[in-house]
N, C-alpha and C positions, 0 to 999 in steps of 0.2 A: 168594561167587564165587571164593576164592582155591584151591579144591582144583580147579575146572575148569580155572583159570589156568597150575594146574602140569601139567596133560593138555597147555593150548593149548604150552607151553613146551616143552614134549619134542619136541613135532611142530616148532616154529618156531627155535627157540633164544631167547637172551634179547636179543640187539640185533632182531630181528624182533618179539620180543614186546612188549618196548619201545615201538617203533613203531604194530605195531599196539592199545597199549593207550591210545598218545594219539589215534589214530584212534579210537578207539572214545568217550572225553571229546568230541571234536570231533560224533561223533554224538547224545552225550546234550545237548551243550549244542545243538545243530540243535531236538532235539525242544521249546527251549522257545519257537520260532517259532510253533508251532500251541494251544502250552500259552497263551501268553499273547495270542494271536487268541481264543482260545475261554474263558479265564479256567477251564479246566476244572482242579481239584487234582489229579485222577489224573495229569494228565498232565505236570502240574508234577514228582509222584511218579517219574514213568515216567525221566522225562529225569534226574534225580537218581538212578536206581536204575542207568541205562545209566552216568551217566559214571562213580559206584563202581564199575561194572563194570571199566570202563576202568583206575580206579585202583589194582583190587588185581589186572587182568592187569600194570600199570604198574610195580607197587612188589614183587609177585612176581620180576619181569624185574632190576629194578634194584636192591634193595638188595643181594641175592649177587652179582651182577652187578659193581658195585662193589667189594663185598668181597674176590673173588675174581680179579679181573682185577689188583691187584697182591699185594705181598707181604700176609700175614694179618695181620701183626705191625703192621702199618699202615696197617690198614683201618678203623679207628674214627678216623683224622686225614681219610680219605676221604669216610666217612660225616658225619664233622660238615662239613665243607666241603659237602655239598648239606643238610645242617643249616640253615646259616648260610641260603642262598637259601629254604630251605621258610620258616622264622620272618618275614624279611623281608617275605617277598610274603603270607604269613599277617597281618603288623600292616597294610600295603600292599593288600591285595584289596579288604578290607572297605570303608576308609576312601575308593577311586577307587569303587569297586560303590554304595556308599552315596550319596556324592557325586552319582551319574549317576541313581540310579535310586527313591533316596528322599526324595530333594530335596524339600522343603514337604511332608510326609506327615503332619505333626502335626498342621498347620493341616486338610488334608484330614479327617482323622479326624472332626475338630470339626466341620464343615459340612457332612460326610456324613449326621449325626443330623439338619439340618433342609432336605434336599433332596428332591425328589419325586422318583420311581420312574425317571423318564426321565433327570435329571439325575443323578442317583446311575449310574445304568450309563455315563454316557457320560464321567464324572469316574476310574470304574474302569478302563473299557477305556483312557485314556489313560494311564493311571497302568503299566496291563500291560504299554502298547505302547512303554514304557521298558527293556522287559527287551528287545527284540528286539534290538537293536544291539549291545549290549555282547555279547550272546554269540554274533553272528555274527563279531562280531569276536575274542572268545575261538576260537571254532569254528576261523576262519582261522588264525589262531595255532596252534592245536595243530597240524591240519594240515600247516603250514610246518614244525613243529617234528618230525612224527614224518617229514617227506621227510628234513631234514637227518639225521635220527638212522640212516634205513634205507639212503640214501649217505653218509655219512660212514665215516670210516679207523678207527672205534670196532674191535677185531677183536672175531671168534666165537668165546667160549666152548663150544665143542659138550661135550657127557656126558661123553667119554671122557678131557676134559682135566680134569676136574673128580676124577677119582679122587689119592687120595692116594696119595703117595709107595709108601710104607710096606705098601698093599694093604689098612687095614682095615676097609675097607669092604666088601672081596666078597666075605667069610663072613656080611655081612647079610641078610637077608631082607626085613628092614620097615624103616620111617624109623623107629617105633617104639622100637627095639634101643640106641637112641643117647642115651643119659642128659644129655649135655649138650645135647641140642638140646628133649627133655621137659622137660626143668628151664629152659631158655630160655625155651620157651612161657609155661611158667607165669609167670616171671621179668616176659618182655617183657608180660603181658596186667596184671599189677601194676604196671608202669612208668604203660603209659600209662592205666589208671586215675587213678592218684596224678598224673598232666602235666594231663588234663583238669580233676581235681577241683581241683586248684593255677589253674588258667585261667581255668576257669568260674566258678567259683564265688564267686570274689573279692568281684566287683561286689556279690552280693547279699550277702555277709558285710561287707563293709564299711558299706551300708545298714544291716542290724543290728545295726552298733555307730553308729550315730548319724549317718555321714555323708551327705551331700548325693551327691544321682544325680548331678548334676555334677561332683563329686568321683570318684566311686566308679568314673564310668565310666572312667579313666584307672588304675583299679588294674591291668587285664590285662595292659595294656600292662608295666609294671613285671616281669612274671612272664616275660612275651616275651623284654625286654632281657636279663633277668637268661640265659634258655635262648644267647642269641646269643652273651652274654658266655665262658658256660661252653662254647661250643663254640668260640670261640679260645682256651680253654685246651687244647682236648683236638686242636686241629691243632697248639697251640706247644709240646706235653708228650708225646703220644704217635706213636712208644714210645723218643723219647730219654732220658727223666726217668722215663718211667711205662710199664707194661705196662697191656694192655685191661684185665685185670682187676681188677690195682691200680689204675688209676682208675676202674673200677666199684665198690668197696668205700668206696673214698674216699667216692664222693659218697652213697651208701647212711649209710654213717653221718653225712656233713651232713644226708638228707632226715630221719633220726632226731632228730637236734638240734634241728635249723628248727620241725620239729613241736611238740618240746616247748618251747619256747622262745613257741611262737607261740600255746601252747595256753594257758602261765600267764603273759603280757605280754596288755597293755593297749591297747587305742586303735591310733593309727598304728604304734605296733610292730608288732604283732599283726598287722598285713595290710603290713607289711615283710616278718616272716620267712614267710608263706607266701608271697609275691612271690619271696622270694628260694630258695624249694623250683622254681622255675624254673633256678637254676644247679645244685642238687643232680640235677634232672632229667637237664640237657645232655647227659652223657655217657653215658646208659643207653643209648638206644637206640641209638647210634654203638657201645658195646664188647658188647651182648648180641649184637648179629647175628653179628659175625664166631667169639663164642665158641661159639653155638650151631651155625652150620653149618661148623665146620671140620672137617674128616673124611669128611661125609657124602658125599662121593665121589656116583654115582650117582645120590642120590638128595636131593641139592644143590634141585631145584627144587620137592621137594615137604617138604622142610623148609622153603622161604622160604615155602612155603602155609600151611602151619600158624603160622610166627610171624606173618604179616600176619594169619593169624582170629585171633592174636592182640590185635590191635587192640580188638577187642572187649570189652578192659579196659575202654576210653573211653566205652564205654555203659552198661556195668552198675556199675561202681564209684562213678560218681555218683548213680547210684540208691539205691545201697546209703548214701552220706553226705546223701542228701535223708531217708532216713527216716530215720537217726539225729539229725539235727540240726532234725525236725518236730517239733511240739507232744505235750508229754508224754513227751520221750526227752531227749537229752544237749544240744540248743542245737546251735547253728553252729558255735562254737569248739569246744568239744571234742569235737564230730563228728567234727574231723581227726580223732582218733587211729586211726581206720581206717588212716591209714596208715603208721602205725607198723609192723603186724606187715608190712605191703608192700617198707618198707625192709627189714628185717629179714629177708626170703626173700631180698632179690633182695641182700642181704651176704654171706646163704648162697650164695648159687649163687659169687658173686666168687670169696669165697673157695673154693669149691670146684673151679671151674675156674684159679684161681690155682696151681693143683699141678699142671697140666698142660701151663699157656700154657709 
């Protein structure tokens, strides 16, 4: 949905879109009122499909949006600053969500196998009618949230402020034409591959080196801190110490290191230095956005559409480390090395947009 998102943007601006794309969250999380009355999955589906909707009219709006409403040079100290709040309430969501709504689920599991037909639904439907609260009270929240966003002193970014200086945008034709925003895309869809497969993954790689699910479950966490930590370096560094760039390169050849390091160490190590490819992460995605859409003048809101389908790193690059790391191929350790040539592009682009910043 993120190239409709940049149609809806043109027509609204980005503080309207904004708004309207937490309005839109408030309506996906509504749909799981009737989802979980009827226990039906589509419709669980449905309500997860509306609020992504929401999120990439949301994060089209807002990542240039940010960017671009101050200086360029110091828009990845902007962007990790709503960094810092995504992580948080990322280690934060699960932990209150779980808390409220999974609460004695194990034990249920277990005495669902020796319940009869009438008890087993009526142990379900209560089990559902846990979801309804929390996300009318998410629901309320977004709502609140996109009223303040759509009165609030935020100003409009309209198109025409968006052109550079300079004019070299209005002999383009395409968003296409613009090498550093193509080379972003690719850039950003390897970031967050390599962020998820660092996240997700953990858990179960630490299981296959021996440790206990009680352990193991507390590895993500480690990967989280580590991204939180690296995005107060890149509010206390850039651009007094560091250009976007040069702190993109930087950490591109830490996520090179991490890997190797983590691919030939042992044990706890081992699932230290991929924890710690969560600080080598931090600063990607706070220095690729502003390098990729500086320039684009014009056509500013349909470059931030293609790097959000950029996201879609996060779904297929762990696919790609699930069959390398399955039976008969490389193992779970040296599965990483997937993302080795990952850092390795996205050192190219650094340094390439390093001759420009």
């Amino acid at each position: 949905m993120a190239l409709p998102s940049s149609f809806i943007l043109n027509k609204v601006g980005f503080k309207n879109g904004m708004a309207l794309g937490l309005l839109t969250m408030a309506g996906g999380a509504l749909i799981f009122i009737p989802a979980a009355l009827t226990r039906e999955y589509s419709y669980f589906l449905l309500g997860l499909f509306v609020q992504g909707t929401g999120l990439a009219i949301l994060q089209t709006a807002a990542n240039p949006y940010v960017t671009i409403v101050g200086p360029i040079e110091s828009a990845a100290k902007r962007i990790s600053i709503m960094g810092v709040a995504n992580k948080v309430a990322g280690i934060l969501s699960p932990i209150i969500l779980g808390a409220i709504v999974l609460d004695g689920t194990d034990d249920l599991v277990k005495q669902l196998t020796t319940m009869d037909a009438v008890q087993k639904t009526i142990e379900l439907d209560a089990l559902s009618a846990k979801v309804m609260m929390p996300y009318v009270v998410i629901a309320i929240a977004l709502v609140a949230l996109a009223a303040f966003v759509k009165y609030s002193n935020l100003p409009e970014i309209e198109a025409q402020d968006e052109e550079v200086a300079d004019g070299l945008s209005n002999n383009k034709t395409s968003v296409l034409q613009f090498p550093n925003l193509v080379l972003g895309v690719i850039a950003l869809f390897l970031y967050v591959g390599a962020e998820v497969i660092a996240v997700d993954t953990l858990i179960s790689y630490g299981s296959s080196l021996g440790f206990e699910m009680s352990e193991a479950k507390f590895f993500s966490s480690f990967t989280l801190g580590a991204m939180i930590f690296g995005y107060f370096l890149g509010i206390a560094l850039i651009p007094k110490v560091l250009s976007q760039s040069k702190a993109l390169m930087i950490m591109a050849v830490l996520g090179v290191v991490f890997v190797i390091i983590a691919m030939v160490s042992s044990g706890f190590m081992s699932i230290l230095f991929i924890a710690a490819l969560g600080l080598a992460n931090s600063i990607m995605w706070p220095a690729i956005w502003p390098l990729a859409i500086n320039g684009l003048g014009k056509f500013t809101k349909q470059g931030s559409a293609l790097l959000i389908m950029a996201i879609s790193g996060g779904a297929i690059m762990p696919l790609l480390y699930g069959a390398l790391s399955g039976a008969n191929m490389l193992g779970s350790q040296i599965a990483y090395v997937i993302l080795i040539p990952s850092y390795l592009f996205i050192l190219y682009y650094a340094w390439s947009q390093n001759k420009t910043e």
